[in-house]
C-alpha positions as CSV (number, residue, x, y, z in Angstrom):
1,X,-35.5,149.2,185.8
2,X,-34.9,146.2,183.2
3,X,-32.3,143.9,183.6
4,X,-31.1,142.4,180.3
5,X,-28.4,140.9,179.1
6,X,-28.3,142.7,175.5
7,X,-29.5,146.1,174.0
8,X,-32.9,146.2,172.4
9,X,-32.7,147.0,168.7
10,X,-35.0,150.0,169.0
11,X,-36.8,152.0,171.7
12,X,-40.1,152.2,169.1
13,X,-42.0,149.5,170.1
14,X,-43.6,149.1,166.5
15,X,-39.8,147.5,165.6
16,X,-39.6,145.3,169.3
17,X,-40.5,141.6,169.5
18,X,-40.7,139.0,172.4
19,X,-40.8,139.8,176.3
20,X,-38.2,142.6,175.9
21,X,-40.0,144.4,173.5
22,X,-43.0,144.5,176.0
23,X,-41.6,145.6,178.7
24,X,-39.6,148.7,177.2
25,X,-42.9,149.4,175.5
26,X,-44.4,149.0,179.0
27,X,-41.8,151.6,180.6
28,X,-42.7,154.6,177.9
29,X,-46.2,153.8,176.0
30,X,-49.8,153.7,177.0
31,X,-52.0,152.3,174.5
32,X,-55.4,152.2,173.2
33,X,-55.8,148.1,174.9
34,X,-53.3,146.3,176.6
35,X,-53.4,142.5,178.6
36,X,-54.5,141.4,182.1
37,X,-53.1,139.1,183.8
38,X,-55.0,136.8,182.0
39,X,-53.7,137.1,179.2
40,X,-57.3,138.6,177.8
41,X,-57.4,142.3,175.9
42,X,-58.1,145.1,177.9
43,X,-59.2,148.8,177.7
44,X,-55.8,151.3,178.1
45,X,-56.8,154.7,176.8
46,X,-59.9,153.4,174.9
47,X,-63.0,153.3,176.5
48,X,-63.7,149.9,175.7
49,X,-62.4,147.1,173.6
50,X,-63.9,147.8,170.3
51,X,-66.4,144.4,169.3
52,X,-68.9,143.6,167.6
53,X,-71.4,143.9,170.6
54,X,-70.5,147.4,171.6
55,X,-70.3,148.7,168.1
56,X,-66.7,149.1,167.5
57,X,-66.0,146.7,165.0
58,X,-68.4,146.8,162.0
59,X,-70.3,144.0,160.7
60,X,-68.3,143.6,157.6
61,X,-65.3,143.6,159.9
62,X,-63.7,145.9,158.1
63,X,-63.8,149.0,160.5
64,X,-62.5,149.5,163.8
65,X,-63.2,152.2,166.1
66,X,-61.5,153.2,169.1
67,X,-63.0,155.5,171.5
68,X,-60.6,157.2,173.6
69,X,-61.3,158.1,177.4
70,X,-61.6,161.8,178.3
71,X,-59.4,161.3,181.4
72,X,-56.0,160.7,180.0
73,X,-53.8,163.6,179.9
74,X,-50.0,163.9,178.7
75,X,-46.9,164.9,181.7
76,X,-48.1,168.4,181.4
77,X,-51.2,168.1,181.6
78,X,-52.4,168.5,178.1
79,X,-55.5,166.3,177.4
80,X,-54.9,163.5,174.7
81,X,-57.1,163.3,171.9
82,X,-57.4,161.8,168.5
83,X,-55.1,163.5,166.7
84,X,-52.1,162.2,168.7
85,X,-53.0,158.8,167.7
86,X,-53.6,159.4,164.1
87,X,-50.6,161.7,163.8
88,X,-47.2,161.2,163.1
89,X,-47.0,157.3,165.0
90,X,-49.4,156.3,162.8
91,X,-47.1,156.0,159.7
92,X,-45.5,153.2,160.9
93,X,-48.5,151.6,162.1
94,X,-49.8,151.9,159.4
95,X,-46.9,150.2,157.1
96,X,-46.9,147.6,159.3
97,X,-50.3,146.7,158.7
98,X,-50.4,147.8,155.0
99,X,-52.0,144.9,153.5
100,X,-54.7,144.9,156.4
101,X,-55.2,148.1,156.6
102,X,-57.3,150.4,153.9
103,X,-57.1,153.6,155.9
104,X,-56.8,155.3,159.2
105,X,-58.9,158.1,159.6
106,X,-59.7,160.2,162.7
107,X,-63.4,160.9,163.3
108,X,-63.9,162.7,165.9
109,X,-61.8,164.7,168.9
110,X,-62.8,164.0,172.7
């Protein structure tokens, strides 16, 4: 339960901003990192956090690549894969990032 004292504009957390925002997106979304305690990036669904090191950002910088753990599964049971992260959500993703962003592509399924 969350205690506020006004409505959040949206339950999408692509529209939410400040502490709010995270915690709704907390109660309802998993996602490919997220933050320790620390405050540093962590792995959610993704395998790892994608780096230079471990090959998940290229060395132009201009690819990422998440990998997505085989071990996550939806409420009924269904495994998740890659095309329910480059699906529909992706649209707004991806106009929020539209100058960043070239393209989205999925590679490969688990």
């Amino acid at each position: 339960m969350i205690a506020d004292p006004q409505e959040p504009a949206s339950l999408n957390p692509l529209y939410l901003q400040g502490r709010i925002g995270y915690e709704i997106s907390e109660l309802g979304y998993t996602y490919a990192t997220n933050y320790d305690s620390y405050g540093n990036v962590v792995p959610d669904v993704a395998v790892a956090v994608p780096s230079l090191a471990n090959g998940g950002i290229s060395t132009d910088g201009k690819r990422v690549t998440y990998r997505l753990r085989r071990d996550v599964t939806w409420q009924d049971g269904v495994s998740l894969n890659s095309r329910d992260i480059v699906g529909p959500n992706i649209v707004g993703l991806a106009s929020l990032f539209a100058r960043q962003c070239e393209a989205v592509r999925r590679i490969y399924d688990n």
